[in-house]
Structures are given as C-alpha cells and as structure tokens.
C-alpha positions as CSV (number, residue, x, y, z in Angstrom):
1,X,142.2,58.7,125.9
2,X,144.8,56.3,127.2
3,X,143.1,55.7,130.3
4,X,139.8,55.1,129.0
5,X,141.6,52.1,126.6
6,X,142.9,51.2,130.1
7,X,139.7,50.7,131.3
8,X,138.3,48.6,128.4
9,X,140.7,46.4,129.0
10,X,140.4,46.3,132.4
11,X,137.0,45.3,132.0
12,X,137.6,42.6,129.2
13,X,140.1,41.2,131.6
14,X,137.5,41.0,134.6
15,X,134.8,40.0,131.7
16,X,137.1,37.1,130.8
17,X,138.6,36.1,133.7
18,X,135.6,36.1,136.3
19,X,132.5,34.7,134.7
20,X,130.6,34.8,137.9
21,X,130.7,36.4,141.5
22,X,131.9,39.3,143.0
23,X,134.7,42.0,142.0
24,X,136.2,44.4,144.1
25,X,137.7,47.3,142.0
26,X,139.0,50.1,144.3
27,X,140.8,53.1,141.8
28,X,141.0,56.8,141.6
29,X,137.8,58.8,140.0
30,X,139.2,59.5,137.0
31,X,138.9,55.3,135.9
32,X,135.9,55.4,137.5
33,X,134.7,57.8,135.2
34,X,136.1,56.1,132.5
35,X,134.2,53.1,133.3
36,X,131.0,54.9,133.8
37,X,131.7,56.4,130.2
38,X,132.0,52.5,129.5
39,X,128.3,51.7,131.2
40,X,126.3,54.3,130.2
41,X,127.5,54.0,126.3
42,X,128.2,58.2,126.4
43,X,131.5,59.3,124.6
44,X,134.8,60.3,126.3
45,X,134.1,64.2,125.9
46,X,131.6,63.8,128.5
47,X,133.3,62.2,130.8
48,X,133.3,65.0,133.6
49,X,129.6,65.3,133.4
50,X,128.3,65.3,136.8
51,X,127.6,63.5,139.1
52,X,131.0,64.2,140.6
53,X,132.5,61.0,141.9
54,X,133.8,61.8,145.6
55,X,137.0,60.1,147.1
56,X,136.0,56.9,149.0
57,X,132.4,56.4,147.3
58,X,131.4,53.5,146.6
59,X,129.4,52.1,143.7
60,X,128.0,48.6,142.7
61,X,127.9,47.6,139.1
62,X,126.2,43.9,137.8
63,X,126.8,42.9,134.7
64,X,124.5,40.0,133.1
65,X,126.2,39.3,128.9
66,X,127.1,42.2,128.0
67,X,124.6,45.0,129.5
68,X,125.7,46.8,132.6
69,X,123.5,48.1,135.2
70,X,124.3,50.2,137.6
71,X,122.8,49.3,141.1
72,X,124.6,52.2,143.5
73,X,126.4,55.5,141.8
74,X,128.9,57.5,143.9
75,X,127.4,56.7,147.2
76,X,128.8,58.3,150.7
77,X,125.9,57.5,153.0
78,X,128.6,54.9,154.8
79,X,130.3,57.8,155.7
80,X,127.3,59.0,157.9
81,X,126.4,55.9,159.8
82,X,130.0,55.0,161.0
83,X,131.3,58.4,162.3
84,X,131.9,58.0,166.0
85,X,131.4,60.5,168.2
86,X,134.2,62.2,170.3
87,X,133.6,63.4,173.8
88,X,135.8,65.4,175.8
C-alpha cells in the first residue's frame, strides 16, 4: 500500500508543480502500476491485472483537470524499429 500512497503523491506533486507541458516519469513497473490503478479509478487488489507492463515500455498519459487519459499503454514497438542488424 505504501507505494501506491507514493504515487498519489507523486502525482499531486507533478499536478501542482507543472500546470502545463510535458513530464518525463521513468520508474520501475510496480509504480507504474500503481499509477495505472490511479487512472483507471480500479482498487489496489487489482493491481497485477494484466496487461503486464514490460521493462523499457513506454506509455503516454494527458491529463486535462483532473481526468486522465491514457494515450499509449505499455508500448514496445520502439524496440522493433531500432534494432540494428549485425553482419559477420
């Protein structure tokens, strides 16, 4: 539960403290989970629902008041368009 009260107040920081504009938040999944409890409105006891948040995804979250929207969940298509290829 601790880090889900983490996360509120994460976001009431960034809330408060950026009232326009961009916000890079890079953190582990577990907080991002938290925060996806936080903009879907669905209690802490679901937070390992799927989808399962992979290492390096990204996601893309805009926030107009106080509703949040989520505009990209979990994405790792990056990952596919930047591999290089190797030759020996």
């Amino acid at each position: 539960m601790k880090k889900h009260e983490r996360a509120v107040k994460f976001l009431n920081f960034i809330k408060n403290q950026y009232k326009s504009g961009n916000v890079l938040v890079v953190t582990h999944s577990v907080v991002i989970k938290c925060l996806f409890s936080i903009f879907k409105n669905t209690t802490i006891e679901n937070l390992w629902d799927p989808p399962y948040i992979h290492d390096t995804s990204l996601t893309s979250v805009e926030l107009n008041e106080n509703e949040y929207k989520i505009l990209l969940e979990g994405d790792l298509s990056y990952r596919e368009t930047n591999k290089v290829n190797v030759q020996n």
